[in-house]
N, C-alpha and C positions, 0 to 999 in steps of 0.2 A: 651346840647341835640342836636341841631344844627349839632355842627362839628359831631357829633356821627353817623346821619342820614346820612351827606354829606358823612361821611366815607362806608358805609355799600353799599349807592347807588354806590360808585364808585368802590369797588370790582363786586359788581354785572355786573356792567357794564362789568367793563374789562373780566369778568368771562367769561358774556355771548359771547363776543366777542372771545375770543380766538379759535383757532380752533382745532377740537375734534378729528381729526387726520392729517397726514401729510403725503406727498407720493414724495417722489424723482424718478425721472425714466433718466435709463440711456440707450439712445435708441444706433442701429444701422441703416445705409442705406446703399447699395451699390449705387457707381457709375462706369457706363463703359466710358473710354476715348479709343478713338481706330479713324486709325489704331496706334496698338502700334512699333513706331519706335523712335528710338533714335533723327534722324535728319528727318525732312522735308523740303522743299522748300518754297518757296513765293510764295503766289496762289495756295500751296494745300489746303486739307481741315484738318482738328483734329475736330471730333465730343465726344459731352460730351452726355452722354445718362443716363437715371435716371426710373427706369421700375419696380415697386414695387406695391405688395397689400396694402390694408390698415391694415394689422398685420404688426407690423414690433417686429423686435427684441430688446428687454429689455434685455441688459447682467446682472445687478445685481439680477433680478430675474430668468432669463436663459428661458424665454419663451417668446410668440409673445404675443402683444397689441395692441387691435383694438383704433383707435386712428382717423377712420370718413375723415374726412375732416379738421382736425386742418393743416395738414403739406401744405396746402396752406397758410394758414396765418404764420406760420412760414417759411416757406421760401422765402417772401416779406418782414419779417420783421426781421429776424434772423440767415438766413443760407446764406453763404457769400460763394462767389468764392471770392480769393486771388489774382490777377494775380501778378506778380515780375517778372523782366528783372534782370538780373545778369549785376552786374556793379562792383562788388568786391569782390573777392572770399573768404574775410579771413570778410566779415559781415553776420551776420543769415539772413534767408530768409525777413523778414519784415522791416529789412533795408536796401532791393535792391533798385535798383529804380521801380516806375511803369510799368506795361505793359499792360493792357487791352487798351489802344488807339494803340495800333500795330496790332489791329485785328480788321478783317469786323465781325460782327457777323449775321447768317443767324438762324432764331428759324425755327422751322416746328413743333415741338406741346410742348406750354407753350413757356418758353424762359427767357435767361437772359439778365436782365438788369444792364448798366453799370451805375454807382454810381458816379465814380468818375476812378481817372488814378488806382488805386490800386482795388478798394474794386465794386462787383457786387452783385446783386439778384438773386433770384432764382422764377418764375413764372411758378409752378406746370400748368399743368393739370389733374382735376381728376375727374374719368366719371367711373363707374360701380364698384366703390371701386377699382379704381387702378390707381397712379400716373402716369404721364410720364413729362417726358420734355425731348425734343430732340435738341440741338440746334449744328450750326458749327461755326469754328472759322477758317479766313482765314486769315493768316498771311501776313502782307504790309512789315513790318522792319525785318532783321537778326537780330538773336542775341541767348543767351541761355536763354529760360522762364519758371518762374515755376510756377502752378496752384495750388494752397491750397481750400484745400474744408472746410469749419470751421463753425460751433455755435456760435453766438454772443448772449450775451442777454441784448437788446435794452433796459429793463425795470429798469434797476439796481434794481430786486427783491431783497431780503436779500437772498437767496440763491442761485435762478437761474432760468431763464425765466419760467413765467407763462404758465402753460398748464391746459385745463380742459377737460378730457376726460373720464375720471369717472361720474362727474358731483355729488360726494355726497355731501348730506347736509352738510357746515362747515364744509369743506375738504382742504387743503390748499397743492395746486397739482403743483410740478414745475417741468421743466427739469435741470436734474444734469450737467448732459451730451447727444450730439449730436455727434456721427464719423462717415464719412461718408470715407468709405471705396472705393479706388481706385482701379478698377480689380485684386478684390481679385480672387483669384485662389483653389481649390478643397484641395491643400494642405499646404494652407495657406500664399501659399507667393504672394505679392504684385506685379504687372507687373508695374511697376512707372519709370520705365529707373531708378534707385537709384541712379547710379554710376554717373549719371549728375548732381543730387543734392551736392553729396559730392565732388566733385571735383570743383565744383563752387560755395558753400558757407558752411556757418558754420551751420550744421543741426542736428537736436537734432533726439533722433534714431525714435519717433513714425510719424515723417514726412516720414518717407518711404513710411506709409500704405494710408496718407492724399495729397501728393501731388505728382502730374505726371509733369516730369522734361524734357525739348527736344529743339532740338538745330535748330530752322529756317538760311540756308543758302540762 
């Protein structure tokens, strides 16, 4: 009679537990890098600019989602700059070596923070429903670099980083995906210098749209 009861209480349990629906979203963002040139010198500037409402775009559902104030805590804890120096042309970009120590960084509203030689943050600001971070990067060393804009999910969720923007009761709400789009253009095509990417490593073709590629002399 025992095991009987223990058994009934522990479906219930888990019953109640589980959750009563489930929501994946697969956002978009734009980012501007400019001015866009192929080569720049040492002691110019390369500014990264990020200038969005708080609807952003959901492609699996094909419309905008108010989404608050979350993409500050995600971009502290999940949206990654990449930086890479090209050291070998015939390895993919995450096998370059480092480059975010070859740059001064200057923020003027929010700002990145560097992590580490490879991997930075992202420190939104956002004031009237609308993000910005404005930050520059002044190049010290030559060489060829590439910047990857990327989603991480810090939580190892079982599916993919936590998000609550819905906020329904026993709702279990993650992000699928995160792409942050590098000056995209009106017909579609990516201003990323491309042809730097491929000539200096081995790149899979959706890094066209994710990273801006340029040559400090």
């Amino acid at each position: 009679m025992k095991t009987i009861i223990f058994t009934i209480t522990t479906i219930l349990l888990l019953t109640s537990c589980k959750p009563e629906c489930e929501i994946a979203y697969d956002f978009e963002i734009p980012v501007s890098v400019y001015p866009v040139n192929d080569t720049i010198n040492i002691d110019d500037t390369l500014w990264i600019e990020l200038n969005f409402d708080d609807m952003i775009k959901e492609t699996s559902l094909n419309k905008d989602i108010y989404i608050g104030g979350e993409l500050k805590k995600w971009g502290q804890e999940a949206i990654h700059i990449y930086f890479n120096k090209s050291t070998d042309t015939l390895l993919a970009i995450g096998a370059q070596g480092g480059g975010s120590f070859s740059f001064e960084m200057i923020n003027e509203f929010g700002g990145i923070n560097i992590q580490n030689a490879v991997i930075t943050s992202m420190d939104f600001e956002y004031n009237n429903n609308n993000y910005h971070l404005k930050s520059g990067l002044i190049p010290k060393e030559t060489g060829v670099y590439f910047i990857t804009f990327g989603f991480n999910n810090p939580n190892n969720h079982n599916h993919g980083y936590e998000a609550h923007i819905n906020y329904k009761e026993n709702c279990d709400e993650y992000i699928n995906t995160l792409t942050i789009n590098v000056n995209e253009e009106s017909n579609g095509y990516f201003n990323t210098n491309s042809h730097i990417l491929s000539d200096n490593s081995v790149s899979l073709p959706h890094n066209s749209s994710i990273t801006y590629s340029f040559v400090v002399k």
